[in-house]
C-alpha positions as CSV (number, residue, x, y, z in Angstrom):
1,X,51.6,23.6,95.3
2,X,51.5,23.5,99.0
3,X,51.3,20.6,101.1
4,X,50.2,20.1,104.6
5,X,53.1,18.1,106.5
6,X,52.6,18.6,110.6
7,X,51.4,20.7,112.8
8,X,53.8,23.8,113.4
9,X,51.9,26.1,116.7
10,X,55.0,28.7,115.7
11,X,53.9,29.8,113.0
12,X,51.7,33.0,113.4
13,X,51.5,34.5,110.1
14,X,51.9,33.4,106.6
15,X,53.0,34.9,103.3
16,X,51.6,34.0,100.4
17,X,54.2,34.1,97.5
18,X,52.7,35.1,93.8
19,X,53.4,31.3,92.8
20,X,51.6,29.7,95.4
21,X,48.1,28.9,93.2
22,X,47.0,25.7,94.7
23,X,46.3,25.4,98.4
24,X,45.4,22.0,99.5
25,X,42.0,21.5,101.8
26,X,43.2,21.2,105.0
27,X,46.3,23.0,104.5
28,X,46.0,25.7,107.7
29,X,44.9,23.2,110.1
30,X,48.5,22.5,110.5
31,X,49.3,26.3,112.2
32,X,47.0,26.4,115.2
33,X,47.9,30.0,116.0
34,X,47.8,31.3,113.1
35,X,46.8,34.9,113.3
36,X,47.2,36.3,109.9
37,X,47.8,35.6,106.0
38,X,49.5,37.9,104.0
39,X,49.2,37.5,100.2
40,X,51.6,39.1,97.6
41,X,49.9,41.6,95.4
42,X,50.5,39.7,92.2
43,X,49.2,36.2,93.0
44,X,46.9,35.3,90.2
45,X,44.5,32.8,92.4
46,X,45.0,34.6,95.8
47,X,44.7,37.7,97.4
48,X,44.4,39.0,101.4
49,X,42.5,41.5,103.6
50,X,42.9,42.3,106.8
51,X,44.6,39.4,107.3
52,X,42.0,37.2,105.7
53,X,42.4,34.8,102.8
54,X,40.2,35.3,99.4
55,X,39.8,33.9,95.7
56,X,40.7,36.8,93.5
57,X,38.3,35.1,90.7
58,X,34.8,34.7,93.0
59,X,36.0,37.0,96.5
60,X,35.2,34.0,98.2
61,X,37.3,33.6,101.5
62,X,39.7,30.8,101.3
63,X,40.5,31.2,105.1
64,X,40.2,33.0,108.2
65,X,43.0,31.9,110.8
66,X,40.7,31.0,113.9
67,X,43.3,33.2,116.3
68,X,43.0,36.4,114.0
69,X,44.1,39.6,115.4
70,X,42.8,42.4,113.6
71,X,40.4,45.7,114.3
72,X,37.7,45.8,111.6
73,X,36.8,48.9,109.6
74,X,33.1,50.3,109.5
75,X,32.8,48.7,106.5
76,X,33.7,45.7,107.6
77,X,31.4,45.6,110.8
78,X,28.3,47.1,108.2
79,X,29.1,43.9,106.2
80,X,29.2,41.8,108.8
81,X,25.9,43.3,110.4
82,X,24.2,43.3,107.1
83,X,23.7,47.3,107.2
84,X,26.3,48.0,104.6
85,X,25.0,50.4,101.5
């Protein structure tokens, strides 16, 4: 488990180790400029896209760091817009 602690403005990006399966509420509020989560491929709770946190059970998103730095895909933007097929 993860725990928040204080606020670290260094941090940027985060790497989600495959053991990591609990993520307190609250938890990113402590990196301020974070700008991208990373999630390793066999993490059974978690997983990332495009820098984006998601539960691997319901593809909800977890978390999306407020400074994140990323160029979305067509896809993405169709999503977004609601015109995806």
């Amino acid at each position: 488990m993860i725990t928040p602690e204080v606020e670290v403005p260094g941090v940027t990006a985060i790497v989600l180790p495959a053991h990591v399966t609990v993520i307190p509420n609250g938890f990113f509020e402590q990196f301020p400029n974070l700008m991208y989560i990373t999630c390793h491929q066999s993490n059974p709770m978690f997983y990332s896209k495009d820098g984006e946190l998601y539960h691997r059970e319901s593809n909800a998103v977890i978390h999306t760091p407020k400074k994140l730095y990323w160029r979305p895909s067509p896809q993405r933007i169709a999503t977004i817009l609601g015109t995806s097929k």
